[in-house]
C-alpha positions in Angstrom: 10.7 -37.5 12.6 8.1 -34.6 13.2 8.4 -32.0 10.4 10.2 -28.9 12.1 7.7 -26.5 10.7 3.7 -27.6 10.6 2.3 -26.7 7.0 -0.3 -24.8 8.6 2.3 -21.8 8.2 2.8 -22.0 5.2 -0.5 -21.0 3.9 -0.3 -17.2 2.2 -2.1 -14.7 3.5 -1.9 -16.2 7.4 0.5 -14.0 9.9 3.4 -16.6 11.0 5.0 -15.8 14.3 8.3 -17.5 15.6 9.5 -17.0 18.8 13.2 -18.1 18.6 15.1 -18.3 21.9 18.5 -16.4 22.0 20.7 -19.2 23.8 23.8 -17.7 22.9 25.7 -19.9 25.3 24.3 -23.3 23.1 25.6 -21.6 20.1 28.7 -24.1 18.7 31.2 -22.6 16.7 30.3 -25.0 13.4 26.5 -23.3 14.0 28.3 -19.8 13.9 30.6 -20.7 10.7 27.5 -21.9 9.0 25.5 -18.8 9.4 28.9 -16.0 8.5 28.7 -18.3 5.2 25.2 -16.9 4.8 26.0 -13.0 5.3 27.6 -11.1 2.9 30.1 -8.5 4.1 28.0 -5.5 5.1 26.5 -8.0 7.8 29.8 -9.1 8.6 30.8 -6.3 9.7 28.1 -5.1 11.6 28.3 -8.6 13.8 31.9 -7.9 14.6 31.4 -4.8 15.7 29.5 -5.7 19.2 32.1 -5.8 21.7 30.6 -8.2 24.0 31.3 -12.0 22.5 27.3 -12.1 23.9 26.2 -9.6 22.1 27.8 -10.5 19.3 26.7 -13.8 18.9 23.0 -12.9 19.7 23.4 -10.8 16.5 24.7 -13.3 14.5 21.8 -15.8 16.1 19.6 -13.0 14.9 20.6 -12.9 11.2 21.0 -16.5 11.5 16.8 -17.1 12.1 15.5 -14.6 9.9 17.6 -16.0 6.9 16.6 -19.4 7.7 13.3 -18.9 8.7 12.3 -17.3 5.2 13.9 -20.0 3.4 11.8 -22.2 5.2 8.6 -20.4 5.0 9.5 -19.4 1.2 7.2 -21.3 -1.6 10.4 -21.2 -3.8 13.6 -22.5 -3.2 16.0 -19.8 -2.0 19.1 -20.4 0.0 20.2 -18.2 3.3 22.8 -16.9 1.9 20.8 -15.9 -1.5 17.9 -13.3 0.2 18.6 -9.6 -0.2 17.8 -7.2 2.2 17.4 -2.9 1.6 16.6 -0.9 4.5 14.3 2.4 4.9 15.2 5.8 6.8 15.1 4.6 9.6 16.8 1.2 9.2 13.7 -0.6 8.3 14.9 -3.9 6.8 12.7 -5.4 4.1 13.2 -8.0 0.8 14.4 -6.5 -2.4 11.7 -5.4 -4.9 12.8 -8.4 -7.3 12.8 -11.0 -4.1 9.5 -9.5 -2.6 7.9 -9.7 -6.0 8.9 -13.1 -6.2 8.1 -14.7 -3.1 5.1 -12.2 -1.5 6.8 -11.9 1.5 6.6 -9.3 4.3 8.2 -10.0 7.2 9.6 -7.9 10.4 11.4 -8.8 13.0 12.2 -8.2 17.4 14.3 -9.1 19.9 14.6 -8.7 23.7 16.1 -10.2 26.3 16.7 -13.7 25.2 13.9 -13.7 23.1 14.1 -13.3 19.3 10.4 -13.0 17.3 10.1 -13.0 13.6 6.8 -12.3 12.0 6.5 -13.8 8.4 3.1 -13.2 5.9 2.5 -13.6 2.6 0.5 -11.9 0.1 -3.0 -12.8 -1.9 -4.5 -10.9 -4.0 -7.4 -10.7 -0.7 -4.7 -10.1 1.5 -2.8 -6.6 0.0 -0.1 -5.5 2.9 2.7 -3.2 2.9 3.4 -2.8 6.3 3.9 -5.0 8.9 5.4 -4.3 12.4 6.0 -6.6 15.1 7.7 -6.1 19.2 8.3 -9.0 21.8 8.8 -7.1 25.2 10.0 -8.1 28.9 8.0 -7.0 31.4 10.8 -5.0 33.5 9.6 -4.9 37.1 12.3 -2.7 38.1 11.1 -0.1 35.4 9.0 3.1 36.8 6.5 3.5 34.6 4.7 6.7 35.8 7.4 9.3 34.6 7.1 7.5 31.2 3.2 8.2 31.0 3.0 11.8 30.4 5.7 12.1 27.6 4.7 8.8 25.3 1.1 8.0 26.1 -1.9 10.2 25.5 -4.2 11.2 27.9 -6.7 8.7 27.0 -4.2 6.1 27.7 -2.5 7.9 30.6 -6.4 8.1 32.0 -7.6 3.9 31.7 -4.3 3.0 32.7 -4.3 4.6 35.8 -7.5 3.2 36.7 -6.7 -0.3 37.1 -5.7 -1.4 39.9 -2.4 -0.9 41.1 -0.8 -5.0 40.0 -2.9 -4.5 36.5 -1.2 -1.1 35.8 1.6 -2.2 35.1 1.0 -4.8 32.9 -1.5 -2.6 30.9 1.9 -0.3 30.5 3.8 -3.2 28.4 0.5 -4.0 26.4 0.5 -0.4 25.2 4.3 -0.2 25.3 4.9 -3.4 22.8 1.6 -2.0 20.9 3.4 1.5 19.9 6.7 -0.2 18.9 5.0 -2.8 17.1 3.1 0.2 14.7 5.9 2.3 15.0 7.9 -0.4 13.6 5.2 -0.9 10.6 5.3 2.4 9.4 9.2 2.1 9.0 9.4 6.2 10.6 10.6 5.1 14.2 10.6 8.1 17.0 10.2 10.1 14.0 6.7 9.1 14.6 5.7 10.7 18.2 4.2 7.7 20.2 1.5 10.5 21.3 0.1 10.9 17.7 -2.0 7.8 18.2 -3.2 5.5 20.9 -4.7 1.8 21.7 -8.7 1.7 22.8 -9.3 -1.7 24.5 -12.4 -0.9 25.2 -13.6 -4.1 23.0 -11.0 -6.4 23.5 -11.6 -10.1 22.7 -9.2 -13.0 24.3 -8.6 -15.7 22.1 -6.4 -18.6 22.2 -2.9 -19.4 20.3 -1.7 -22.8 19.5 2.6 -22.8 19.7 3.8 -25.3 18.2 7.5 -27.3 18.1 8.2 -29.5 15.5 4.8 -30.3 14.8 3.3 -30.5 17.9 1.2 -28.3 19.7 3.5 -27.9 23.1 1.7 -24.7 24.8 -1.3 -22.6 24.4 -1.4 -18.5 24.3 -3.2 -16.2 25.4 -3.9 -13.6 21.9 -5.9 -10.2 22.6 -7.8 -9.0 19.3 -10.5 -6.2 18.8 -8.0 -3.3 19.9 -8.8 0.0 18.6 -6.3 2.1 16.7 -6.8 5.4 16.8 -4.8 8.4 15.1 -4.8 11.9 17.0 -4.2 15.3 14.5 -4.1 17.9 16.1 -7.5 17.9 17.9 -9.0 15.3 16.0 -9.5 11.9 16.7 -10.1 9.5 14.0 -10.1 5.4 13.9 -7.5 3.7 11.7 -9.9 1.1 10.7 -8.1 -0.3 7.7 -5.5 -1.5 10.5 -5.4 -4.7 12.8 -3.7 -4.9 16.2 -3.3 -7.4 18.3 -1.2 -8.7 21.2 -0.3 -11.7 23.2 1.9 -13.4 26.4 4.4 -15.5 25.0 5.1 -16.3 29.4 4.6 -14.2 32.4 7.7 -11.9 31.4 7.4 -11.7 27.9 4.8 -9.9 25.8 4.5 -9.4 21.5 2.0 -7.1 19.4 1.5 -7.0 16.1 0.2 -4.4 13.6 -1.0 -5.1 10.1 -2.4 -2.6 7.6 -5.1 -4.4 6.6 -8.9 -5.0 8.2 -9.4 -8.7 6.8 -9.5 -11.6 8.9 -6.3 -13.4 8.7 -5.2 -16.4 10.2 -1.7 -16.7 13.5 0.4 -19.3 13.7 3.0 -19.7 16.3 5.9 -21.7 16.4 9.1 -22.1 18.9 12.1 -22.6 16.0 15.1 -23.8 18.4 18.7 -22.7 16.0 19.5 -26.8 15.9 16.4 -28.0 14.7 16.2 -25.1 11.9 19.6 -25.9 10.5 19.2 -29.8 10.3 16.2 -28.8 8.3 18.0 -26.5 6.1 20.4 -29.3 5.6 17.6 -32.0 4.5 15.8 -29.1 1.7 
């Protein structure tokens, strides 16, 4: 049987990506009563609150990947139901100090559409992070993207976009949109940070390509944009955040994710499609 996870993510200091698909329909109730015996309480309750029974169990599905995810990815043996989480001002969720001590790992997580994307990394003593923000994003055609210019992007942004032609526009608009979540969602401060205080340069963008693995085997390959310029805007000023990478990628032709790392060393992406079945039979075998 083909290991469900390739040991090429398990190496610290390389950024693991898993794109977990959302099939709430698939989900059988023995797979929900095994992931409520994970979640203490607090969780509970937040599940039950979701009206919809799809919504709901997307949120279970949610909790359900991450805690089984980082006890895959985890170089110690920690059950599900064992990790701790504490969350920032804005409800950024991260390990407790004892368990992110313990293990070294950062992680952050996104979900759209039917689409779920946890980001995993470990430290080394050459890789230092502290913040780590990831966003997966469907490319809404319905969505009018002009209004939305003026009040979130700069003018620099605004300006390149705008001279694309018109079918590139608006998939420059999701690069940039999935971009500013992903960093807003590193620095923990959501819209408390204004979208217009800093902005992407692609100006010396590099396409690379991203192996996605299942089980294993390699079963598609990405497309992965590096070399993007971040820049932060103060007042007048302009200044590059050069101790940060971004990057972005297609998972398909209606979903997009970008990451954002605070640090400017060279690290290693993996990718991996986790399907819920195959990650609890191999929580079952540890």
């Amino acid at each position: 049987m083909s290991p469900v996870i390739s040991s090429q993510s398990l190496n610290l200091g390389k950024l693991s990506l898993f794109f977990c698909p959302l099939e709430h329909e698939l989900l059988t109730s023995e797979q929900a009563d095994s992931i409520r015996r994970w979640l203490p309480e607090d969780e509970l309750t937040k599940v039950s609150r979701y009206i919809q029974l799809s919504a709901r169990d997307k949120s279970l599905m949610v909790r359900g990947f991450l805690r089984g995810i980082l006890s895959l990815v985890a170089k110690e043996a920690v059950s599900p139901a064992d990790w701790r989480f504490e969350y920032g001002k804005q409800g950024k969720p991260k390990l407790v100090s004892e368990q992110q001590a313990q293990t070294g790992l950062l992680f952050n997580i996104s979900h759209s559409g039917d689409w779920l994307l946890v980001a995993v990394m470990g430290e080394t003593e050459h890789h230092h992070i502290s913040e780590l923000g990831v966003d997966i994003e469907r490319c809404r055609q319905r969505t009018n993207i002009y209004p939305i210019l003026n009040h979130y992007f700069t003018h620099e942004e605004s300006e390149a976009l705008l001279a694309l032609s018109d079918d590139k526009q608006r998939e420059r608009f999701f690069d940039l949109w999935a971009l500013k979540e992903s960093y807003i969602k590193a620095k923990g401060l959501g819209l408390a940070l204004s979208l217009k205080s800093f902005s992407f340069d692609f100006c010396a963008i590099k396409q690379q390509k991203l192996d996605l693995f299942e089980k294993g085997s390699r079963i598609d390959v990405l497309p992965l944009f590096e070399n993007i310029q971040l820049k932060l805007h103060r007042e007048e000023s302009v200044t590059l955040a050069d101790t940060w990478s971004v990057l972005f990628g297609k998972l398909n032709e209606e979903y997009r994710f970008a990451v954002s790392v605070d640090t400017n060393l060279r690290f290693g992406v993996y990718a991996q499609k986790m399907e819920l079945t195959a990650l609890l039979t191999a929580l079952e075998s540890m």
